[in-house]
C-alpha positions as CSV (number, residue, x, y, z in Angstrom):
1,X,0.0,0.0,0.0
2,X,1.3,3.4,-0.9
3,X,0.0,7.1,-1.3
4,X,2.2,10.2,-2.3
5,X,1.9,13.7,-0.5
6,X,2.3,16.0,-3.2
7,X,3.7,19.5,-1.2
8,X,4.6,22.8,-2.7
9,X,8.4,21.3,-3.2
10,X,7.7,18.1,-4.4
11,X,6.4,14.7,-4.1
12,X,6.8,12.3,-1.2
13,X,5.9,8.3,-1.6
14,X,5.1,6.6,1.4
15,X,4.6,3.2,1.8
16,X,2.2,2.1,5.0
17,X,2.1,-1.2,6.4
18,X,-2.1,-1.5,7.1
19,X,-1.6,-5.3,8.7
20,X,1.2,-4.4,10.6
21,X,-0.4,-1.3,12.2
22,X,-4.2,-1.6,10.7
23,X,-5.8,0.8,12.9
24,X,-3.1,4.0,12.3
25,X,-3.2,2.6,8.8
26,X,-7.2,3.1,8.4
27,X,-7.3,6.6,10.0
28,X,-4.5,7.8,8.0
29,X,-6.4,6.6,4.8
30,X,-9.9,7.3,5.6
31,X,-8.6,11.5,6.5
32,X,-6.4,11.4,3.4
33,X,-9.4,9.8,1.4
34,X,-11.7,13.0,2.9
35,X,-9.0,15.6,1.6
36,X,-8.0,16.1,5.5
37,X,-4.9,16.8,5.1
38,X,-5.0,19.0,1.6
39,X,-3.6,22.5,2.3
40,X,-1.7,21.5,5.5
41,X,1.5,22.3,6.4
42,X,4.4,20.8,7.8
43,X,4.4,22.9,11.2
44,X,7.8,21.6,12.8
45,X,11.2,20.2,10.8
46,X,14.1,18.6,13.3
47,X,17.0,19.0,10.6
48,X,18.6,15.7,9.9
49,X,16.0,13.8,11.9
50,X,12.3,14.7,11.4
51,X,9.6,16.8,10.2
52,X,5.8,16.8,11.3
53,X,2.4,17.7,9.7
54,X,-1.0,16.6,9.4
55,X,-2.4,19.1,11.8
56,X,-4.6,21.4,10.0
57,X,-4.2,23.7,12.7
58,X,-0.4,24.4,11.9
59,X,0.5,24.4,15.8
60,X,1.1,21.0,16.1
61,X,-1.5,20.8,19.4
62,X,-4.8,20.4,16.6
63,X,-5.9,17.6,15.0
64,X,-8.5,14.5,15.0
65,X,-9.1,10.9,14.4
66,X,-11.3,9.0,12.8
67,X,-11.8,7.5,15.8
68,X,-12.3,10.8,18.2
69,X,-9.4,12.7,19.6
70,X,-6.5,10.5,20.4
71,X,-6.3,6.0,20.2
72,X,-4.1,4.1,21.0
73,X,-0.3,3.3,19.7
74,X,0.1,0.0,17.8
75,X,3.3,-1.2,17.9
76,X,4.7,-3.9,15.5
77,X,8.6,-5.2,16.2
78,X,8.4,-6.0,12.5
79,X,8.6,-2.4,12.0
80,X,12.0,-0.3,12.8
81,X,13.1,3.2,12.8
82,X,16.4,2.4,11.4
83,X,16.8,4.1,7.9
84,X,15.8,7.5,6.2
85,X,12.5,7.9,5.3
86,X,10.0,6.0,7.7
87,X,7.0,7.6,8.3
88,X,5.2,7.6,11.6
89,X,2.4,8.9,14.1
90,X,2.8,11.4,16.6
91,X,-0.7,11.0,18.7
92,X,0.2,13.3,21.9
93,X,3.2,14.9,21.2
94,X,3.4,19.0,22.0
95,X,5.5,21.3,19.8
96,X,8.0,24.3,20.4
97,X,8.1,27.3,18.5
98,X,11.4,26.3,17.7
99,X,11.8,23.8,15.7
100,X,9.3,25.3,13.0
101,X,10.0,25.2,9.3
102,X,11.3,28.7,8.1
103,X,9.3,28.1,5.2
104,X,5.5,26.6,5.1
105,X,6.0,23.5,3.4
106,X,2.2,22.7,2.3
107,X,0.9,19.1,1.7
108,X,-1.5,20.7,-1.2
109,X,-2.9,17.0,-2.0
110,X,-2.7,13.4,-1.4
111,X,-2.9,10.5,-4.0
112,X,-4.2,6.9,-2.9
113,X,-2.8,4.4,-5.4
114,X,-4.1,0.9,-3.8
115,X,-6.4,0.5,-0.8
116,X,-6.4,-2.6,0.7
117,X,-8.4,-1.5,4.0
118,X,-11.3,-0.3,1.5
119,X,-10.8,-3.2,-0.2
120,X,-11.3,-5.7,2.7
121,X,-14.4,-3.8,3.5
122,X,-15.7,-3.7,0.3
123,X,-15.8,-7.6,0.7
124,X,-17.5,-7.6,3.7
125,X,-20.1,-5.7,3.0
């Protein structure tokens, strides 16, 4: 399963892992499918180690899931922070003034190339 973020500087694919972490996976989907996250920016960038977005509030303290506020973590030992480029969700986390992007870096859309949580639902019903 993948989906690119196209921003204001260029597209970024990620790759999710819905059976390893189906719940994150689903809310993810179902606000990118709703065009949550269109116009949003990336509201704090850690150089050489991070940068967040997805909170349409720009502060890093807004934000909603599908399933109401916050949910729980999944955690998979599969999965491993241990190379540039993994992706992951920040459900409580507060943010500083300081670490925020000089520039706005906007995600102006998101593209959904293969579903497979729709999919298995499809079935089922």
């Amino acid at each position: 399963m993948s989906l690119t973020l196209h921003t204001n500087y260029g597209e970024i694919k990620i790759e999710l892992f819905c059976y390893e972490v189906p719940k994150t996976c689903k809310n993810f989907l179902a606000l990118c499918a709703s065009g949550y996250y269109d116009n949003t920016k990336f509201h704090r960038n850690i150089k050489g180690f991070a940068i967040q977005g997805g909170d349409p509030t720009s502060t890093g303290k807004g934000g909603e899931s599908i399933y109401g506020k916050y949910f729980d973590d999944e955690f998979n030992s599969t999965l491993k922070h241990d190379r540039r480029g993994m992706v992951s969700m920040a459900n409580r986390e507060p943010v500083g003034e300081k670490n925020r992007p000089v520039k706005d870096i906007i995600i102006q859309s998101v593209t959904i190339h293969a579903n497979p949580i729709a999919e298995d639902e499809a079935i089922l019903t």
